[in-house]
PDB file as gemmi writes it, atoms N, CA and C in Angstrom:
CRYST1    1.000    1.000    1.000  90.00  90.00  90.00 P 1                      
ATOM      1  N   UNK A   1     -27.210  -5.546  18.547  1.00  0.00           N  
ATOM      2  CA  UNK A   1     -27.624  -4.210  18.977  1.00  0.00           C  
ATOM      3  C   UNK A   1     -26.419  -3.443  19.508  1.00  0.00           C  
ATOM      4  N   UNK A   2     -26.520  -2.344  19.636  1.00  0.00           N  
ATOM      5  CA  UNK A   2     -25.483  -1.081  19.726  1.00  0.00           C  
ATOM      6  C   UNK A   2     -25.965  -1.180  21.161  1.00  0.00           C  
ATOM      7  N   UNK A   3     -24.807  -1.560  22.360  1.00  0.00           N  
ATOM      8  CA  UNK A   3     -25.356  -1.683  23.458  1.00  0.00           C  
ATOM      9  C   UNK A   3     -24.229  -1.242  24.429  1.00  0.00           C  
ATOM     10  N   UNK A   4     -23.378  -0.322  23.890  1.00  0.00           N  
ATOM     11  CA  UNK A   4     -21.940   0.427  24.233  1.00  0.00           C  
ATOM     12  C   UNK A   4     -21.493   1.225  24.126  1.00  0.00           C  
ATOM     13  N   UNK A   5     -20.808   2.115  24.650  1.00  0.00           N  
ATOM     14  CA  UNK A   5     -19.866   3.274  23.996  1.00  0.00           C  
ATOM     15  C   UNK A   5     -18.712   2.669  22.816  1.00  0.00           C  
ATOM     16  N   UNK A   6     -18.180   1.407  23.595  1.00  0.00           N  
ATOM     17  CA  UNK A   6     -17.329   0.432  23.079  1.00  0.00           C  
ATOM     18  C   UNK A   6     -17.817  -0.081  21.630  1.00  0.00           C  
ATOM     19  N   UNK A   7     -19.002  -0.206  21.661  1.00  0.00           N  
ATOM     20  CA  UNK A   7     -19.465  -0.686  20.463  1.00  0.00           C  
ATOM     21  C   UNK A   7     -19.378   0.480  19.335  1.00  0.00           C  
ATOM     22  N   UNK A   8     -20.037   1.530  19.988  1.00  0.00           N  
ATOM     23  CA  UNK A   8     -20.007   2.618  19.368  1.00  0.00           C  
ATOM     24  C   UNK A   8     -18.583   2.712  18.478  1.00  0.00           C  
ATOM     25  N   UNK A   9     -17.935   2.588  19.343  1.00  0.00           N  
ATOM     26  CA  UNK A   9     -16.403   3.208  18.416  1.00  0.00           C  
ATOM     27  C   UNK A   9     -15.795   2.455  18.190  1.00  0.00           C  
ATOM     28  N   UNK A  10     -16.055   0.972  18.472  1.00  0.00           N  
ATOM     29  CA  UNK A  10     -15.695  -0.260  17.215  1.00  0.00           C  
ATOM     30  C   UNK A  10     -16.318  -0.055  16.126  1.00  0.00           C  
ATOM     31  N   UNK A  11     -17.721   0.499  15.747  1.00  0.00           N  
ATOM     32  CA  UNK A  11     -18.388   0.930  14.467  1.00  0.00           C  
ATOM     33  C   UNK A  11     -17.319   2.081  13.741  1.00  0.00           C  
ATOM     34  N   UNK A  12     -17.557   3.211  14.794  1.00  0.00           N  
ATOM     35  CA  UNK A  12     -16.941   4.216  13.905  1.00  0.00           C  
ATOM     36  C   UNK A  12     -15.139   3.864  13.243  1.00  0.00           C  
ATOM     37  N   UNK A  13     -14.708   3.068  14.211  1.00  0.00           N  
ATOM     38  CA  UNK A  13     -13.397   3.007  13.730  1.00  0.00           C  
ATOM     39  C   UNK A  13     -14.039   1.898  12.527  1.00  0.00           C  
ATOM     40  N   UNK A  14     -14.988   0.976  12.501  1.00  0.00           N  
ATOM     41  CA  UNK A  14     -14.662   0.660  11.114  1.00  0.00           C  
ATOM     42  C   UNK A  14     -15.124   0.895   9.787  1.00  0.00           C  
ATOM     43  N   UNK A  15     -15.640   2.395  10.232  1.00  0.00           N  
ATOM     44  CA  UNK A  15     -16.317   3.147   8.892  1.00  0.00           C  
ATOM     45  C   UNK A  15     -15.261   3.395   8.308  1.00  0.00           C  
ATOM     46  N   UNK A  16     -15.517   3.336   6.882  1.00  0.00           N  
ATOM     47  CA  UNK A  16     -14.634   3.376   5.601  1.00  0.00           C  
ATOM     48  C   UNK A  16     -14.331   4.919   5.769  1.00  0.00           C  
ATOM     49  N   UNK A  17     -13.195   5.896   5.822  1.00  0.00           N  
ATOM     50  CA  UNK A  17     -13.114   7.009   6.048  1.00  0.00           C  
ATOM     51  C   UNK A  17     -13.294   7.816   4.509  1.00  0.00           C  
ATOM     52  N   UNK A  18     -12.748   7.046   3.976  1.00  0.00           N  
ATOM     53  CA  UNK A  18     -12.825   7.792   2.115  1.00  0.00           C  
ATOM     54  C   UNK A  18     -14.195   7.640   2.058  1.00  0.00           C  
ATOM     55  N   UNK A  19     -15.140   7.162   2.000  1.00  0.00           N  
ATOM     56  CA  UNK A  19     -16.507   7.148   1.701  1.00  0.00           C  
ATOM     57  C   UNK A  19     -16.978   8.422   2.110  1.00  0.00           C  
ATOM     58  N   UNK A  20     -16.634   9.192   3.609  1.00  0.00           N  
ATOM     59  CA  UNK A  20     -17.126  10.472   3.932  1.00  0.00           C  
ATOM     60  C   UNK A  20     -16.185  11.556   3.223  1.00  0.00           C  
ATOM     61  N   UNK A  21     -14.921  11.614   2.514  1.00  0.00           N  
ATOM     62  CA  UNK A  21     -14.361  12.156   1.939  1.00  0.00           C  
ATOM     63  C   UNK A  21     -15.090  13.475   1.049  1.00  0.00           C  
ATOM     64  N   UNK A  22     -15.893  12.916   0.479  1.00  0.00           N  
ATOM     65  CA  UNK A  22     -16.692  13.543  -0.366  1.00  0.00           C  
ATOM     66  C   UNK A  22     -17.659  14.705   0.051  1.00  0.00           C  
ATOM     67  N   UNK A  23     -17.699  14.487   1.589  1.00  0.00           N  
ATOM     68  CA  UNK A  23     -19.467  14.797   2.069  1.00  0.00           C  
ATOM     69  C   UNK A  23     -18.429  16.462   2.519  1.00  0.00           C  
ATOM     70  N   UNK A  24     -19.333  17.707   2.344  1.00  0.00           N  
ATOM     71  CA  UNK A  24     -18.703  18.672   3.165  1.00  0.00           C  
ATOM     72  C   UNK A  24     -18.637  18.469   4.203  1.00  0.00           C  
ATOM     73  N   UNK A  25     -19.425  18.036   4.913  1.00  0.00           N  
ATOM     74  CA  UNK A  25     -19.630  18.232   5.950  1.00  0.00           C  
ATOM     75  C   UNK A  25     -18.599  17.344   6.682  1.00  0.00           C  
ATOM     76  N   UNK A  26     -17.439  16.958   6.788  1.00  0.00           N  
ATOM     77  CA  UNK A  26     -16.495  16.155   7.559  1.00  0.00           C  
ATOM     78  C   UNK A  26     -17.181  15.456   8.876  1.00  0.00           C  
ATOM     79  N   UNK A  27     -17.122  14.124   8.956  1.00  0.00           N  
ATOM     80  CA  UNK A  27     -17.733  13.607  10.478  1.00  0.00           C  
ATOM     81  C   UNK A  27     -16.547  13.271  10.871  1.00  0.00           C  
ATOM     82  N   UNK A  28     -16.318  13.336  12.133  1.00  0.00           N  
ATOM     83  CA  UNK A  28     -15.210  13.246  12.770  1.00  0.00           C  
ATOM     84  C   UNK A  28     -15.861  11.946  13.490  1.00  0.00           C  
ATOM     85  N   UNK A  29     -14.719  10.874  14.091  1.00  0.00           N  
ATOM     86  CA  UNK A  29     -14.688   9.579  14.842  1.00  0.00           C  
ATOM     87  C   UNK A  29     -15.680   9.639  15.803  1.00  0.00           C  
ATOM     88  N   UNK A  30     -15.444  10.922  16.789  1.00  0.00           N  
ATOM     89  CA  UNK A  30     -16.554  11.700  17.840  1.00  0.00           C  
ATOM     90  C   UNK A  30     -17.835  11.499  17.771  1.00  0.00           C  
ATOM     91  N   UNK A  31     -18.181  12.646  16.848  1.00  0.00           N  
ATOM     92  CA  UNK A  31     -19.086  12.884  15.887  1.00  0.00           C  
ATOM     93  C   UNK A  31     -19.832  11.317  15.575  1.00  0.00           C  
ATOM     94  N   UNK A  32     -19.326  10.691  15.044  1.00  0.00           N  
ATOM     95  CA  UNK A  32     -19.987   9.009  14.543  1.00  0.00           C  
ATOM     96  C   UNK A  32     -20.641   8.650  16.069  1.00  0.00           C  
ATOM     97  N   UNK A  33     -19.342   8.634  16.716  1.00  0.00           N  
ATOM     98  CA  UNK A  33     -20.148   7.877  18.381  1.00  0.00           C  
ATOM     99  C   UNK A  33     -21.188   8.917  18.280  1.00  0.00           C  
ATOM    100  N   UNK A  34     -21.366   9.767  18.476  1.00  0.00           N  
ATOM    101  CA  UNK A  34     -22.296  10.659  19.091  1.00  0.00           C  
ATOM    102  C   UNK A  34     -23.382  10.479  18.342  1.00  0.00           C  
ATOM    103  N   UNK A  35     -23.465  10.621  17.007  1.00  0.00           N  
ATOM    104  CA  UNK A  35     -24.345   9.994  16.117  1.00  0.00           C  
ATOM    105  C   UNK A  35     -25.255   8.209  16.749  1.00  0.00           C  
ATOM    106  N   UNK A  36     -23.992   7.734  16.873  1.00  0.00           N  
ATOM    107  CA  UNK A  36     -24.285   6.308  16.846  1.00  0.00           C  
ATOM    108  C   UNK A  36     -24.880   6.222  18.473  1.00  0.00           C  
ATOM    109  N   UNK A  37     -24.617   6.761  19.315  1.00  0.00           N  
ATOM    110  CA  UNK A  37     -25.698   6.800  20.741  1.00  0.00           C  
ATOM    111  C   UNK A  37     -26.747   7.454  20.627  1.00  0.00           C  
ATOM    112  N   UNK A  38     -26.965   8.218  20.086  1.00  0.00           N  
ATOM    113  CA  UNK A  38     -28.366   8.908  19.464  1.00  0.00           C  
ATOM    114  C   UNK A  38     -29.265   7.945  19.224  1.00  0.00           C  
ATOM    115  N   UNK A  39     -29.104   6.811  18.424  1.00  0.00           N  
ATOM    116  CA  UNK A  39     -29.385   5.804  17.860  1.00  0.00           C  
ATOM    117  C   UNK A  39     -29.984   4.656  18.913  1.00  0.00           C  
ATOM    118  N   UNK A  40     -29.707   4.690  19.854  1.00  0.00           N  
ATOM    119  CA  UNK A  40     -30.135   3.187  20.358  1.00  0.00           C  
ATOM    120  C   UNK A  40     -31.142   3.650  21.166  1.00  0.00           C  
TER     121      UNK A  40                                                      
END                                                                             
């Protein structure tokens, strides 16, 4: 379980960054945490 900020941005740092390449919408590292605390 996602039970961190820490965790949080051990995820985002290990999202594949070229995979969002594509998307207009750019997610920034931030953005992911912020996403990813939303979440739990």
């Amino acid at each position: 379980a996602i039970t961190s900020k820490s965790d949080c941005r051990e995820i985002a740092e290990s999202v594949n960054v070229q995979r969002l390449a594509n998307n207009p919408r750019q997610i920034t590292q931030d953005q992911l945490v912020e996403i990813l605390m939303s979440l739990r």
